[in-house]
C-alpha positions in Angstrom: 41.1 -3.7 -0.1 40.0 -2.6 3.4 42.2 0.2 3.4 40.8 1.5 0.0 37.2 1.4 1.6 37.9 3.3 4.3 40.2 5.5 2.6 37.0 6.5 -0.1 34.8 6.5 3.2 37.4 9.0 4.7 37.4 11.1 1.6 33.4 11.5 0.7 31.0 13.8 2.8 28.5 12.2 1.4 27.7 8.5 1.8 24.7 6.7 0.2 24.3 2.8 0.9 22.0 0.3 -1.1 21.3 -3.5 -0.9 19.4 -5.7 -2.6 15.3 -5.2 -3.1 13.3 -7.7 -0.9 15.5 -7.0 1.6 16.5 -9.8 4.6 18.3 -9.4 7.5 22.0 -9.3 6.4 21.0 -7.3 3.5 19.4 -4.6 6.0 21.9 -5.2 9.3 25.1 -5.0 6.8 23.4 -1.7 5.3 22.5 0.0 8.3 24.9 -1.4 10.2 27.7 0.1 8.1 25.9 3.2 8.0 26.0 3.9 11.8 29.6 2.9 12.3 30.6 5.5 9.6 28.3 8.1 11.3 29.6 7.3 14.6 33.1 7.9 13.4 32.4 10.9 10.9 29.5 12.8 13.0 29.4 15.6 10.6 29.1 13.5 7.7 26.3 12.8 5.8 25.5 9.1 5.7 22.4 7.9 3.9 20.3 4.2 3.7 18.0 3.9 0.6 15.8 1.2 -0.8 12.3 0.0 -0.3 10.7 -0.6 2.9 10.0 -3.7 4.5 7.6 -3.9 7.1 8.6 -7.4 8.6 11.9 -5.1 9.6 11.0 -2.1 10.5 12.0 -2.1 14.0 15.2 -1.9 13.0 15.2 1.4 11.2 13.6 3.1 8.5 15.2 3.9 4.9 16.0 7.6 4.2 14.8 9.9 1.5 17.1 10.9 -0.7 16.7 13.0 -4.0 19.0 12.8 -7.2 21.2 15.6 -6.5 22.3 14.2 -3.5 24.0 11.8 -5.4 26.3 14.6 -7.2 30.2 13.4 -6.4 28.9 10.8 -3.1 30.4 8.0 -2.0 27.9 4.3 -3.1 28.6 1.8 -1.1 26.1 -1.5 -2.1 26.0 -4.3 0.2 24.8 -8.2 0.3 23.9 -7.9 -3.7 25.5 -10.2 -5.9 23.9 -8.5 -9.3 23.2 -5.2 -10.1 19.3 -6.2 -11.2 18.6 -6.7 -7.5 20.3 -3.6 -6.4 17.2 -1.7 -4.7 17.5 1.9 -6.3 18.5 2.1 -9.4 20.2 5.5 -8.7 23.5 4.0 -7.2 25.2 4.3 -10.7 24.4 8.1 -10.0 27.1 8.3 -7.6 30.7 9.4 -8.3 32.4 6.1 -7.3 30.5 2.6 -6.5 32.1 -0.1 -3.8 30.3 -3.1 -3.8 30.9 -5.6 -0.3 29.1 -9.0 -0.5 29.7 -12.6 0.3 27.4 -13.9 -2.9 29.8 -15.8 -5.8 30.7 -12.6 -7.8 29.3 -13.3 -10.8 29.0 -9.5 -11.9 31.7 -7.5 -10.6 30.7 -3.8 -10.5 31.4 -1.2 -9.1 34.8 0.8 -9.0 36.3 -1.1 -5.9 35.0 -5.1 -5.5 35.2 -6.9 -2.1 34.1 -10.2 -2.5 34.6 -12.7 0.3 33.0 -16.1 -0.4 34.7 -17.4 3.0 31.8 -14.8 5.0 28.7 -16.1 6.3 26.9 -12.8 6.0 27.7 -9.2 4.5 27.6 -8.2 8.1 30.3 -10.6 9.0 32.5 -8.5 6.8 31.5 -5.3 8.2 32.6 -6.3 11.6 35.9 -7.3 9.5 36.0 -3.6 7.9 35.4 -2.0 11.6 38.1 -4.3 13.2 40.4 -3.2 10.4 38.8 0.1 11.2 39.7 0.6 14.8 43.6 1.9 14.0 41.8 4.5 12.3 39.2 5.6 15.4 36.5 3.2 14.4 33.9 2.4 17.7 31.1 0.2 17.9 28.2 1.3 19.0 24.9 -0.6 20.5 23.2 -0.1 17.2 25.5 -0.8 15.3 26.5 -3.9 16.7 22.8 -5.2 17.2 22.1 -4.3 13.7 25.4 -6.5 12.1 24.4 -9.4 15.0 20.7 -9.5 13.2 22.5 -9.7 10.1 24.7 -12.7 11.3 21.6 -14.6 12.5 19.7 -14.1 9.6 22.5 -15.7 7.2 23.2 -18.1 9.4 19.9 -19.2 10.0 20.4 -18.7 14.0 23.5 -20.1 14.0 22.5 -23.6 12.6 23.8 -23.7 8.9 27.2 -24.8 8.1 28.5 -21.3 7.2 28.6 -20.3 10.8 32.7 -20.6 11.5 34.6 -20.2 14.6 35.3 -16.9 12.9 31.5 -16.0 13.0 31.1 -16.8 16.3 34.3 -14.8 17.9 33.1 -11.8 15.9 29.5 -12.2 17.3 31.1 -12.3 20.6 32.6 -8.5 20.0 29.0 -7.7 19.1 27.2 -9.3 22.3 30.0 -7.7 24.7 28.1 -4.4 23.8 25.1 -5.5 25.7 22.6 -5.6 22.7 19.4 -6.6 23.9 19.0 -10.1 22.4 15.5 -10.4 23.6 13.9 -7.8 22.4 15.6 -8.5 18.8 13.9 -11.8 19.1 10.8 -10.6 20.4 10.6 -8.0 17.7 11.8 -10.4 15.1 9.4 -12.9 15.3 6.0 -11.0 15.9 3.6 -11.9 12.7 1.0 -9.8 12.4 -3.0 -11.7 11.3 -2.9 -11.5 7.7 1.0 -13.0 8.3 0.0 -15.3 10.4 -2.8 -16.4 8.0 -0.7 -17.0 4.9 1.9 -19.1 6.8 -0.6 -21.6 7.2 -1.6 -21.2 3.7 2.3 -21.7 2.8 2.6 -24.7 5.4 -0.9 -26.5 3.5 0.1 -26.2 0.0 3.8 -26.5 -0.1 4.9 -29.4 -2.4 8.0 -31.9 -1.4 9.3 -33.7 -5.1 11.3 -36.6 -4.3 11.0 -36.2 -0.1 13.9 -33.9 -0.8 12.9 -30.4 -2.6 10.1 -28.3 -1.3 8.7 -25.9 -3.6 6.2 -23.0 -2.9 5.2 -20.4 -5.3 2.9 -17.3 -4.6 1.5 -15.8 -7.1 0.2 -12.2 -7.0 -3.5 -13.5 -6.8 -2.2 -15.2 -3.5 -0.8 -12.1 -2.0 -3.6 -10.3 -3.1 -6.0 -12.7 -1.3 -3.6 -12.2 1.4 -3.3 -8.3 1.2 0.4 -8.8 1.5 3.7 -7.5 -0.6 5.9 -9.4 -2.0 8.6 -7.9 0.7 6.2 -9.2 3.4 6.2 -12.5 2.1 9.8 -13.0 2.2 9.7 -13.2 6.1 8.2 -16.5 5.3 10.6 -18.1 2.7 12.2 -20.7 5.7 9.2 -21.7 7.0 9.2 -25.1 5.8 12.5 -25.7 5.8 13.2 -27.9 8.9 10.9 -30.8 6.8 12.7 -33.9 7.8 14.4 -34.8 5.0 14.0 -31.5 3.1 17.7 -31.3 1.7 16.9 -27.9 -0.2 13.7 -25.1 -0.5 12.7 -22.7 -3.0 10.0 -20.3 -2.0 
């Protein structure tokens, strides 16, 4: 399966990557990420990101324009989405062959080639698979592209603290930090909230409900946001924030 992908990334001149709306790190590392290690091996290529912005993660890159016609006989490649309603961009089925790369169970395989590894703790995890597999073929990692797949990584993996972080995960994130990725800036960057943020996380700390000491529930309703003056892709930056409740054993924000 590797060698398909990067056979069909070796064939198209155009490349256009989605991922999934409401975008989170892994979703945006494992796009982006992917997208400079294809430019850094096919310079002359044209290698595009697309979906909605979110602010929350906009030091790490902005989403390209891209216009229908661009889409003529490209080269899709959608990561970190499990089903094709939360593809962000609805044009992928535009494009003249679809790949879709996740780690979600694949409960709707699309797409004209499918690589599904359950086994991954991120969609970025598997992009540093695809460049290993990659480097017979001239494949480099770059600084960007390894800081964007590490920020993927710690977003799935919640910083390295859930269970889905394997000795696997760790030796590939050591590949990332040999390129000298500056860690504290990522962090710095990463957790800045600006007032209104800052505002409803308190909101979202005072009115979260725990049912049974083990769930806790939040929901925010438009009215919220609106009172708020934040998106709905602002909000997500908040959906852990109660998680580490003692004896919260799952969360749904």
């Amino acid at each position: 399966m590797l060698d398909e992908i990067l056979d069909m990334i070796d064939k198209y001149e155009r490349i256009i990557i989605h991922r999934h709306e409401r975008p989170d790190l892994d979703a945006l590392g494992s796009q982006a990420g992917l997208a400079a290690l294809i430019q850094d091996r096919y310079p002359n290529k044209k290698v595009k990101v697309v979906g909605e912005e979110a602010s929350y993660l906009a030091f790490l890159g902005e989403m390209d324009q891209v216009d229908d016609a661009f889409y003529e006989d490209a080269l899709v490649i959608v990561c970190d989405t499990a089903n094709t309603e939360r593809i962000s961009d609805k044009r992928y089925i535009k494009g003249k062959v679809v790949i879709k790369i996740d780690h979600h169970p694949n409960e709707e395989p699309y797409g004209d080639l499918v690589w599904v590894d359950t086994s991954a703790s991120s969609t970025s995890e598997m992009i540093v698979d695809l460049y290993e597999h990659g480097q017979k073929r001239g494949y480099e990692l770059s600084e960007r592209s390894a800081l964007l797949l590490y920020a993927g990584i710690v977003g799935d993996t919640g910083r390295f603290r859930f269970n889905n972080t394997t000795a696997k995960t760790l030796r590939q994130t050591s590949l990332l930090l040999e390129k000298e990725i500056d860690q504290d800036w990522f962090y710095s960057e990463l957790h800045k909230r600006d007032l209104k943020m800052t505002r409803l996380e308190g909101f979202v700390l005072q009115h979260f409900v725990i049912y049974e000491g083990v769930l806790g529930v939040m929901k925010l309703t438009a009215e919220i946001l609106n009172q708020f003056n934040v998106t709905a892709n602002e909000s997500s930056a908040l959906v852990n924030c109660f998680s580490d409740v003692e004896g919260l054993k799952a969360w749904v924000f």
